[in-house]
The first five atom37 places (N, CA, C, CB, O) and aatype in JSON, in Angstrom:
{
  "aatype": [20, 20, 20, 20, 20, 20, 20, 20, 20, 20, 20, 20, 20, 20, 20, 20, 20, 20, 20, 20, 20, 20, 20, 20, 20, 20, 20, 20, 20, 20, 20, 20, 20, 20, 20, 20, 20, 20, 20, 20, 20, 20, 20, 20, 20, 20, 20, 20, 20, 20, 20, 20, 20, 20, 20, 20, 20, 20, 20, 20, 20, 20, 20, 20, 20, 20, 20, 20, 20, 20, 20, 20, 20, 20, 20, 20, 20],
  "atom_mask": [
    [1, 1, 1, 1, 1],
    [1, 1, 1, 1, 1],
    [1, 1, 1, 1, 1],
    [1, 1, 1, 1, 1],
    [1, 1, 1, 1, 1],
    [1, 1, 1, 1, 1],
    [1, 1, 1, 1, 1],
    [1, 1, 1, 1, 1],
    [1, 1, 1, 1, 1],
    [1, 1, 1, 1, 1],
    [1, 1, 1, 1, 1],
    [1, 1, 1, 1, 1],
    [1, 1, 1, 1, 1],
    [1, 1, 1, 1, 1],
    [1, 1, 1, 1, 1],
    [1, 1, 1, 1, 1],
    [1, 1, 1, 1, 1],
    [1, 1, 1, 1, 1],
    [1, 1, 1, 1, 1],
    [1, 1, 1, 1, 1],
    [1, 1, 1, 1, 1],
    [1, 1, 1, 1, 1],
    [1, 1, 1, 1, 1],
    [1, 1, 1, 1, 1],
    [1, 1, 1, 1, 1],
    [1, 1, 1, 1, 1],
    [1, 1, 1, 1, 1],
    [1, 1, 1, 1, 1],
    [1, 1, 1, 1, 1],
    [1, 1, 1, 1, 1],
    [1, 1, 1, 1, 1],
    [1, 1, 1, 1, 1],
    [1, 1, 1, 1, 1],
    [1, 1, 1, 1, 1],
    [1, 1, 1, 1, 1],
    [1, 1, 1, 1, 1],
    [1, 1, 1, 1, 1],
    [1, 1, 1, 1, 1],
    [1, 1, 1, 1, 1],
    [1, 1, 1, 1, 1],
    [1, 1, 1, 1, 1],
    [1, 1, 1, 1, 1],
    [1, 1, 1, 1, 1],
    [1, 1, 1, 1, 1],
    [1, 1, 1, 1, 1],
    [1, 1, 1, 1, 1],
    [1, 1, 1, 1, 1],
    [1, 1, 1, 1, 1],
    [1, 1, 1, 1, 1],
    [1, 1, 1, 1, 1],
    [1, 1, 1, 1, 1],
    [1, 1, 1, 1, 1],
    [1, 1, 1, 1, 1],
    [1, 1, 1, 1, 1],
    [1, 1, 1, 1, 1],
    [1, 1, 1, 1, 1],
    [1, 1, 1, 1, 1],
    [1, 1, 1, 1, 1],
    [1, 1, 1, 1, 1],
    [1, 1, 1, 1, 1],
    [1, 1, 1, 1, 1],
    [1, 1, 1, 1, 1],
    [1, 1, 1, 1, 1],
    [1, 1, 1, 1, 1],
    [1, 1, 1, 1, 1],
    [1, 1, 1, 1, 1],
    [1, 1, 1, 1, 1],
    [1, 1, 1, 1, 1],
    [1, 1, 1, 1, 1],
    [1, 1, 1, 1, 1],
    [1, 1, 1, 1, 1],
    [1, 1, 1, 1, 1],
    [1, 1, 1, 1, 1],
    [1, 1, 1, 1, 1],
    [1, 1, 1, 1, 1],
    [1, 1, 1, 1, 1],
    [1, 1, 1, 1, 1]
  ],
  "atom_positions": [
    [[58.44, 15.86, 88.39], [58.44, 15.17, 89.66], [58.82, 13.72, 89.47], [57.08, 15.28, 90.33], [59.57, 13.15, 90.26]],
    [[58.29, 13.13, 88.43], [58.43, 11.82, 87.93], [60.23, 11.43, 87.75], [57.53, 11.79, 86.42], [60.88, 10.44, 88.07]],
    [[60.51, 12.47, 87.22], [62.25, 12.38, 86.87], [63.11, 12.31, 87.97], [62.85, 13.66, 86.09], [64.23, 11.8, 87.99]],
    [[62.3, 13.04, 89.19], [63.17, 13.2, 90.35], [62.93, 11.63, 91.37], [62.64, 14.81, 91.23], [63.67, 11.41, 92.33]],
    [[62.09, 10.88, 91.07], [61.98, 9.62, 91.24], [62.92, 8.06, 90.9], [61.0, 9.68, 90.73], [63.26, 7.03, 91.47]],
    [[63.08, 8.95, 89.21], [63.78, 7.49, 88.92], [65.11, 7.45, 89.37], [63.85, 7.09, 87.41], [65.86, 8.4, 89.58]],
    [[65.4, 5.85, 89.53], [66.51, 5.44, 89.09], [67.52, 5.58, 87.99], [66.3, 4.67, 89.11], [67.4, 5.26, 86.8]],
    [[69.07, 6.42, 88.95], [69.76, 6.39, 87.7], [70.18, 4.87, 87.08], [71.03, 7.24, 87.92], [70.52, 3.87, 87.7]],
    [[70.01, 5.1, 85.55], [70.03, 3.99, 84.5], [71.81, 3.73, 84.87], [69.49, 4.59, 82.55], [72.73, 4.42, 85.29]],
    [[71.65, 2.57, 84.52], [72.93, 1.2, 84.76], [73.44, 1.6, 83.87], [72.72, -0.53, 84.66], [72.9, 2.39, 83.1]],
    [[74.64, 1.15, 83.73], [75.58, 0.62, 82.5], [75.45, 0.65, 81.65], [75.91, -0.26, 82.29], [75.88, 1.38, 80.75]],
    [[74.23, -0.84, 81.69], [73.85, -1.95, 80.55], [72.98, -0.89, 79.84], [72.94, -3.58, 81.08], [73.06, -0.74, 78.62]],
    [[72.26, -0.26, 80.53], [71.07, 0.6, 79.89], [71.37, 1.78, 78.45], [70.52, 1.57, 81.27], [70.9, 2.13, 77.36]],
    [[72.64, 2.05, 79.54], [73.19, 3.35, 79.16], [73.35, 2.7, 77.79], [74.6, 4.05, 80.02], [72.49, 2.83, 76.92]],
    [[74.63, 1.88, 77.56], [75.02, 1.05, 76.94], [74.3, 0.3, 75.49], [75.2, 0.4, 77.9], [74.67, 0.04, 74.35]],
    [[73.27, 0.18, 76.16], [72.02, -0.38, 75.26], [71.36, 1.02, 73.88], [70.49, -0.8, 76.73], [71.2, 1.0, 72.66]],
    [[71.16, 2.0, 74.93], [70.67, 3.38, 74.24], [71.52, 4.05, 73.57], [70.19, 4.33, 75.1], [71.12, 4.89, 72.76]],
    [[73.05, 3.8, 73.8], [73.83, 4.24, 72.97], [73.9, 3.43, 71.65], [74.97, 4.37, 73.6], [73.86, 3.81, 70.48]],
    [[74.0, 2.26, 72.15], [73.93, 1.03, 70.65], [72.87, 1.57, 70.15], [73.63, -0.87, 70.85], [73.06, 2.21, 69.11]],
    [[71.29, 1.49, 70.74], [70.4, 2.27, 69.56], [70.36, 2.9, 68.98], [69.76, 2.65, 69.51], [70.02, 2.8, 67.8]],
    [[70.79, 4.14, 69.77], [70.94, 5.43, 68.9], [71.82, 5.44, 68.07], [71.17, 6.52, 69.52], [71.73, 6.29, 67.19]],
    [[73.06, 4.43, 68.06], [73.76, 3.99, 66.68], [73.76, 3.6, 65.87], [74.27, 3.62, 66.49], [74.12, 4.13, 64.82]],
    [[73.18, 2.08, 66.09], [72.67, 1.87, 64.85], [71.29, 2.54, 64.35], [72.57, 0.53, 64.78], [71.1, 2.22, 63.18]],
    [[70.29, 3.36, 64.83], [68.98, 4.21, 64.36], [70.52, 5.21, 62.99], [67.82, 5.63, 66.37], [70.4, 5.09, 61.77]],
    [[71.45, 5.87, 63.5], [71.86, 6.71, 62.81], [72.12, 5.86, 61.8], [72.78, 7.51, 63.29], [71.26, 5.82, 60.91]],
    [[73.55, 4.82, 61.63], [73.27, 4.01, 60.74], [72.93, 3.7, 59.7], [72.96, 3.7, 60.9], [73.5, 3.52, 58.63]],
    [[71.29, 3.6, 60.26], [70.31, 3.12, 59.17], [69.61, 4.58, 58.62], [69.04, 1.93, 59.88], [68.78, 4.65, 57.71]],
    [[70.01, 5.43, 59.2], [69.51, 6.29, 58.24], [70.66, 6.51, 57.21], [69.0, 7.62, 58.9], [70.32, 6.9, 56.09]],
    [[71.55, 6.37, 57.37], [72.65, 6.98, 56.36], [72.22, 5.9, 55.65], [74.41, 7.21, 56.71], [71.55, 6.12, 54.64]],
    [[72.47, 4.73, 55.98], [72.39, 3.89, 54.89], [71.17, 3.97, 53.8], [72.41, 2.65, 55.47], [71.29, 3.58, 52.64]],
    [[69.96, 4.54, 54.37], [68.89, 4.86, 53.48], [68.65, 5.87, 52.99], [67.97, 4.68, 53.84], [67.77, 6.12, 52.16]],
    [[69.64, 6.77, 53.57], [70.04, 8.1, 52.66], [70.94, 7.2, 51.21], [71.38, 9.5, 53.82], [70.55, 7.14, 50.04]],
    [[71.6, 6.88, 51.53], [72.72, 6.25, 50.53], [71.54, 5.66, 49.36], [73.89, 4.76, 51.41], [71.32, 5.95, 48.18]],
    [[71.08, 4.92, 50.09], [70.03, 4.24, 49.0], [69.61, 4.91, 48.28], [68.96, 3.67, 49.34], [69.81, 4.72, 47.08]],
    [[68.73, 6.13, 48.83], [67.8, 7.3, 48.27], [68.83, 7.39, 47.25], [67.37, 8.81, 49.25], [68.76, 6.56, 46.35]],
    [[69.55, 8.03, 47.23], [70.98, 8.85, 46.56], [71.17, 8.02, 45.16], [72.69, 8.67, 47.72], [71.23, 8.38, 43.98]],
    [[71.24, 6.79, 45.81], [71.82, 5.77, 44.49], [70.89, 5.11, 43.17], [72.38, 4.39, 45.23], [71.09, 4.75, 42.01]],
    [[69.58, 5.2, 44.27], [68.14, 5.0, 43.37], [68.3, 6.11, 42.17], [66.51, 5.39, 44.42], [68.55, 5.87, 40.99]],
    [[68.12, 7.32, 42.73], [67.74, 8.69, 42.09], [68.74, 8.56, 40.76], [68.11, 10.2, 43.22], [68.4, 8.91, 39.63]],
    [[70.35, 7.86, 41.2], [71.28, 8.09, 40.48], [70.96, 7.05, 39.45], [72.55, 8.09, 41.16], [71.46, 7.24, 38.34]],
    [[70.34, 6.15, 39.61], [70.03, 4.6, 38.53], [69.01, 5.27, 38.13], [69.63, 2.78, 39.18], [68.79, 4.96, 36.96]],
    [[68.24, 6.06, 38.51], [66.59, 6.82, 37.47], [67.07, 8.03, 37.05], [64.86, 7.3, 38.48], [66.38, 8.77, 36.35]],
    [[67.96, 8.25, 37.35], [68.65, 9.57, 36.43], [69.65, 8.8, 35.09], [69.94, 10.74, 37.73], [69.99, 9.33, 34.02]],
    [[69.97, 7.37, 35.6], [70.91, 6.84, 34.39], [69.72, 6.49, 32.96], [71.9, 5.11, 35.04], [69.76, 6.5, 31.73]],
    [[68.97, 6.26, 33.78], [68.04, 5.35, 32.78], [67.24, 6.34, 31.92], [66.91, 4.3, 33.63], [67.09, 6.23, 30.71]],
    [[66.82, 7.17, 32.57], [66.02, 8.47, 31.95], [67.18, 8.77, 30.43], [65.98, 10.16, 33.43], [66.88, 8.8, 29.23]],
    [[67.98, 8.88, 30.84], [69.37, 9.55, 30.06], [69.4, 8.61, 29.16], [70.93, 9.72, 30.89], [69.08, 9.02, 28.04]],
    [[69.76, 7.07, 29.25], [69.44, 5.9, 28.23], [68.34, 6.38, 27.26], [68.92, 4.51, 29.0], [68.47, 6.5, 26.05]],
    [[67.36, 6.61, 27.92], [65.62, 6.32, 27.1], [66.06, 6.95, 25.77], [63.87, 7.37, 27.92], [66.06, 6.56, 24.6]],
    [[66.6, 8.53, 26.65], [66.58, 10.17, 25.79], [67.54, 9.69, 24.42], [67.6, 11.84, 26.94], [67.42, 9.98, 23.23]],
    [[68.68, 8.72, 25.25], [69.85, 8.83, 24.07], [68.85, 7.85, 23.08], [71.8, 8.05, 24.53], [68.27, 8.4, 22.15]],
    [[68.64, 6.25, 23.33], [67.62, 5.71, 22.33], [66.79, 6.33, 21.44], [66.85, 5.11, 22.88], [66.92, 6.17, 20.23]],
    [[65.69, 7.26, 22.09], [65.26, 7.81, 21.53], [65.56, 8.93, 20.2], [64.91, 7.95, 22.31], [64.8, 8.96, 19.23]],
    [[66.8, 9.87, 20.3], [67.45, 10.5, 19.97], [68.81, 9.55, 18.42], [67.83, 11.06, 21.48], [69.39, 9.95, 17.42]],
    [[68.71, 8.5, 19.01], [69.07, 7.64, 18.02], [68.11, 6.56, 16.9], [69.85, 6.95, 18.77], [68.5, 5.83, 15.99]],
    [[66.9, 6.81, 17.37], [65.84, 6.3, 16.46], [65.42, 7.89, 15.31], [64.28, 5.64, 17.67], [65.08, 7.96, 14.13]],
    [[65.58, 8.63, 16.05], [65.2, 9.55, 14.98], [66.2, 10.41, 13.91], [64.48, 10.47, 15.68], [65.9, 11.11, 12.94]],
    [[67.67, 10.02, 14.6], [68.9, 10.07, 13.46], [68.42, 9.28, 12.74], [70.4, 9.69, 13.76], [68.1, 9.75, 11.65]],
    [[68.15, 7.81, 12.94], [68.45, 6.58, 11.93], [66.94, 6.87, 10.75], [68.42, 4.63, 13.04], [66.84, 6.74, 9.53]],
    [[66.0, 7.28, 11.74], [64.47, 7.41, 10.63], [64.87, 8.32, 9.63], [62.88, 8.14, 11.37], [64.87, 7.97, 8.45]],
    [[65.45, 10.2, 10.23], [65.72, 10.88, 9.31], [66.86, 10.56, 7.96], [65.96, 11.84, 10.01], [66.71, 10.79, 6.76]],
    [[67.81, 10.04, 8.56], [68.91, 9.11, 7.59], [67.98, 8.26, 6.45], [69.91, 7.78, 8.7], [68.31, 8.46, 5.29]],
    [[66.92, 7.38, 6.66], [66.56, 6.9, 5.91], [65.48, 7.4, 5.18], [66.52, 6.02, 6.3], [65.23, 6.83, 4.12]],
    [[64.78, 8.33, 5.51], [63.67, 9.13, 5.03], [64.53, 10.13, 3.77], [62.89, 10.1, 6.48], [64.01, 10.44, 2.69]],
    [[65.59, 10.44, 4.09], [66.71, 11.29, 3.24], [67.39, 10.3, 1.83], [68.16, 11.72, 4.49], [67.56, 10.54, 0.64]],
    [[67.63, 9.09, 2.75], [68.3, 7.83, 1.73], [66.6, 7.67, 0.47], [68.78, 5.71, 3.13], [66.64, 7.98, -0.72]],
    [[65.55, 7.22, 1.07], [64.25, 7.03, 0.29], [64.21, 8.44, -0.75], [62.78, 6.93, 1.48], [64.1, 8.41, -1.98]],
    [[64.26, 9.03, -0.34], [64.36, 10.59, -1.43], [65.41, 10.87, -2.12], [64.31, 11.96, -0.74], [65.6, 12.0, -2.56]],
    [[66.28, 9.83, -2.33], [67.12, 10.13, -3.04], [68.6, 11.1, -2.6], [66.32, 10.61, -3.91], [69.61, 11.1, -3.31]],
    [[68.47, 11.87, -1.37], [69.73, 12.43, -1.06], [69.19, 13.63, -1.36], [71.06, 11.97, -1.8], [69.96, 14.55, -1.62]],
    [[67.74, 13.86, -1.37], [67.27, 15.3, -0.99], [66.15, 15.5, 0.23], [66.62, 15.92, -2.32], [65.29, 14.72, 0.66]],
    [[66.46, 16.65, 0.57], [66.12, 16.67, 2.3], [64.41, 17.22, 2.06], [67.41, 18.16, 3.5], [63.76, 18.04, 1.4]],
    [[64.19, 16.04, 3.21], [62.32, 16.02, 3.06], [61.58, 16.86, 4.05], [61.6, 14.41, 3.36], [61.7, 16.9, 5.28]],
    [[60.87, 17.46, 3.34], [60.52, 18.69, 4.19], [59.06, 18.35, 5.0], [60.35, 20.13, 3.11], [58.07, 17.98, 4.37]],
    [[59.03, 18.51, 6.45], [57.92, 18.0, 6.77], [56.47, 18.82, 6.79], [58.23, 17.52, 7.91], [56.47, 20.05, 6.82]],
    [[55.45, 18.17, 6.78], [54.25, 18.01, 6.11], [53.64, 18.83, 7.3], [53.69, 16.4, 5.73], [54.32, 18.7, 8.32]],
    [[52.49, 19.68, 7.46], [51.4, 19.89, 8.26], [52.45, 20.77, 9.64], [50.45, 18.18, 8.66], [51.9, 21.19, 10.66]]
  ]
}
C-alpha cells in the first residue's frame, strides 16, 4: 500500500542510485582484486620460506658429508 503512495523518484535520485550501485560494485571488485593479490603475495612467500629452508639443509648435508671426509653420514635414532 505504502508503494502505491510514493512518489515517482526524479532524475537526480534515479541518477544518484545508479552512481551507488556503481561504485558499491566497484569496490567490491576492487576488494576481490585485493583478496586475490594478498593470497598471491602469501602464496609467494610461503614458497620463499620452503625454498630457504630446502637450501639450508642442502648446504648442512654438504657440510656434514665435507666433515666426514666424503663419506655419507648416516643418521642417528
Amino acid at each position: 500500500m505504502a508503494d502505491l503512495l510514493q512518489m515517482p523518484k526524479s532524475r537526480r535520485e534515479r541518477e544518484e542510485e545508479e552512481l551507488a550501485a556503481y561504485t558499491a560494485r566497484w569496490l567490491q571488485l576492487a576488494d576481490a582484486a585485493l583478496s586475490a593479490t594478498e593470497k598471491a603475495q602469501k602464496s609467494l612467500e610461503l614458497a620463499r620460506q620452503e625454498q630457504e629452508r630446502i637450501c639450508r639443509d642442502i648446504k648442512r648435508r654438504l657440510d656434514n658429508y665435507a666433515k666426514a671426509g666424503g663419506r655419507r653420514v648416516k643418521k642417528v635414532g
